[in-house]
VOPAGU-2260 file (C-alpha; in pm, 1 decimal, decimal comma):
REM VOPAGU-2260
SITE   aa  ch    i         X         Y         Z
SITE  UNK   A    0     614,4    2181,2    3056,4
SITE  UNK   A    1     479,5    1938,3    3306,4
SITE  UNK   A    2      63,7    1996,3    3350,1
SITE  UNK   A    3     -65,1    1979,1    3725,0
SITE  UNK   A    4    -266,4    1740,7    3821,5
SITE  UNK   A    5    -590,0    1852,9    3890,5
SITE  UNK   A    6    -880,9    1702,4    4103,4
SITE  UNK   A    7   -1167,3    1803,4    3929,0
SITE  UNK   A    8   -1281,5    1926,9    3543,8
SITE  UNK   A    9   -1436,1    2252,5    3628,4
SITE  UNK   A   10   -1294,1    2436,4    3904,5
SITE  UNK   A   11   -1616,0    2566,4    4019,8
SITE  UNK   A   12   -1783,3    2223,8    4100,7
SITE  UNK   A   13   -1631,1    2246,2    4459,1
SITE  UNK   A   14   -1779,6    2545,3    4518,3
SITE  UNK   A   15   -2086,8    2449,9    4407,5
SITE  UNK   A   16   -2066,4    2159,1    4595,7
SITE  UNK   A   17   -1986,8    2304,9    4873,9
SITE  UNK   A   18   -2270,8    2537,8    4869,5
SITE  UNK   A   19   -2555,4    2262,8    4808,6
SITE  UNK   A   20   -2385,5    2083,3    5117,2
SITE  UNK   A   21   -2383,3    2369,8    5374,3
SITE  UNK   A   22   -2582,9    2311,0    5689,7
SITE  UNK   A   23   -2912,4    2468,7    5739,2
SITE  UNK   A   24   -2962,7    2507,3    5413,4
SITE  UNK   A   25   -3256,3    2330,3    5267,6
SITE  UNK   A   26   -3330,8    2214,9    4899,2
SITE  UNK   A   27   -3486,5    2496,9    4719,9
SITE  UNK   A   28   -3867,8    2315,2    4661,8
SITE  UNK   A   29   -4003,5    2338,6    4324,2
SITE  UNK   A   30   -4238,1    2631,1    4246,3
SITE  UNK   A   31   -4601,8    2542,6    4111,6
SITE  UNK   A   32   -4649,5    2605,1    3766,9
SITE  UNK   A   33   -4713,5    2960,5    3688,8
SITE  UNK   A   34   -4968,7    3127,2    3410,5
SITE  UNK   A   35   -4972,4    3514,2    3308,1
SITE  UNK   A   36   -5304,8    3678,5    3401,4
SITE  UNK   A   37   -5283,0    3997,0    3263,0
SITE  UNK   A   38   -5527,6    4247,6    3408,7
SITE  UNK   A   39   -5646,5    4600,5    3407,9
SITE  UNK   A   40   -5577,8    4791,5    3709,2
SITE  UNK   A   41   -5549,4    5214,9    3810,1
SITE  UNK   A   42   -5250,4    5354,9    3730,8
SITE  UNK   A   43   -5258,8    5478,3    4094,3
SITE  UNK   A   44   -5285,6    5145,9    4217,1
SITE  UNK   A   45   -5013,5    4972,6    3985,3
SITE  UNK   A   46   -4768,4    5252,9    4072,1
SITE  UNK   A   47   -4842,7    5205,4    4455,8
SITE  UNK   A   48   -4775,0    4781,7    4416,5
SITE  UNK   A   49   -4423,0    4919,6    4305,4
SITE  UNK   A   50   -4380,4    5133,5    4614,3
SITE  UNK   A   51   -4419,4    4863,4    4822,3
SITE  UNK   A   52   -4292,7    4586,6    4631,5
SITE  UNK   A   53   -3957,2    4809,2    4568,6
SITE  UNK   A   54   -3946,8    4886,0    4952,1
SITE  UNK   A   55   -4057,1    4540,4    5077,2
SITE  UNK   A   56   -3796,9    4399,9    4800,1
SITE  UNK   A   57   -4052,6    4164,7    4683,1
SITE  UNK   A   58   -4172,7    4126,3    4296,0
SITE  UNK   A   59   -4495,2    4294,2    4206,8
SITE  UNK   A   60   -4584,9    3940,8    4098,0
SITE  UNK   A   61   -4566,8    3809,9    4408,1
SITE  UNK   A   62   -4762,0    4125,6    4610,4
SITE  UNK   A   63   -5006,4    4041,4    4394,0
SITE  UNK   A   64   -5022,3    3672,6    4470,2
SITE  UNK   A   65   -5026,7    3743,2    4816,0
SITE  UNK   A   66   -5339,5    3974,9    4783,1
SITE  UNK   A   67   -5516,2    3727,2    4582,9
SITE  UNK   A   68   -5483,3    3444,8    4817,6
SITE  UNK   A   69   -5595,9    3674,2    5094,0
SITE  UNK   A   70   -5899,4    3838,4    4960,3
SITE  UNK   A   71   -5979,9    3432,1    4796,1
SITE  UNK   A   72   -5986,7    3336,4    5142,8
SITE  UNK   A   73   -6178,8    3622,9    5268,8
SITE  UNK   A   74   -6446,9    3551,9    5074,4
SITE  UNK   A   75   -6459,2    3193,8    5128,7
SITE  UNK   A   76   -6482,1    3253,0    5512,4
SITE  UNK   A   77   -6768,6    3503,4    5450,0
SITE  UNK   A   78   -6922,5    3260,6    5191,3
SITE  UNK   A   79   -6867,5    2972,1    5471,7
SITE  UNK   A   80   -6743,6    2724,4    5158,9
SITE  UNK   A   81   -6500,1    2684,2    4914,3
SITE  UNK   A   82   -6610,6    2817,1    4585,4
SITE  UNK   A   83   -6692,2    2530,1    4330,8
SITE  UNK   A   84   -6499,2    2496,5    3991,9
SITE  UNK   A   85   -6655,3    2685,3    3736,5
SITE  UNK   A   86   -6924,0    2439,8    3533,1
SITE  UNK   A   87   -6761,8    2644,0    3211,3
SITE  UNK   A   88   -6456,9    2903,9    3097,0
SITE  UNK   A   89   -6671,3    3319,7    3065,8
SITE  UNK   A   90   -6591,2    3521,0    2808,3
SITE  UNK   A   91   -6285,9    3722,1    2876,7
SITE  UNK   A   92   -6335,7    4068,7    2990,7
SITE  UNK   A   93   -6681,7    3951,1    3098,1
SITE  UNK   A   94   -6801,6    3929,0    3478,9
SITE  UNK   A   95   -6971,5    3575,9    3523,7
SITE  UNK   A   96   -7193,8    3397,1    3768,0
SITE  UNK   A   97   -7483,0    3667,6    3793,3
């Protein structure tokens, strides 16, 4: 039995080809390097973050990135400055600077 020819290896390399080259689409940018930060938080407040993450169909990870940035910059507009880097790492579980 005679084989057809074939174009490519792997069928799907057209369409991913095809889907990298559509129009309007833009190269997905790398993300920043991420770290855990694990945290204590309400159990109110944690189930909440789901609410609206769930609703808002966004990652608790990311709500919470967004409310960090916000409140960061918050402060740094009622501070007037950019806080400096830290001169040292705290103690975990410690509050520092006071």
């Amino acid at each position: 039995m005679k084989r057809k020819r074939v174009l490519v290896d792997d069928p799907l390399d057209v369409v991913r080809a095809n889907a990298l080259a559509k129009p309007g689409v833009q190269p997905r940018h790398p993300k920043p390097p991420l770290t855990k930060y694990p945290l204590r938080i309400p159990t109110s407040l944690a189930s909440k973050a789901r609410d609206v993450a769930y609703w808002d169909r966004i990652g608790v990870s990311e709500l919470a990135e967004i409310a960090l940035r916000r409140e960061i910059e918050r402060r740094e507009q009622k501070r007037g400055a950019p806080y400096p880097p830290r001169a040292r790492e705290h103690k975990p579980g410690r509050k520092s600077g006071r």
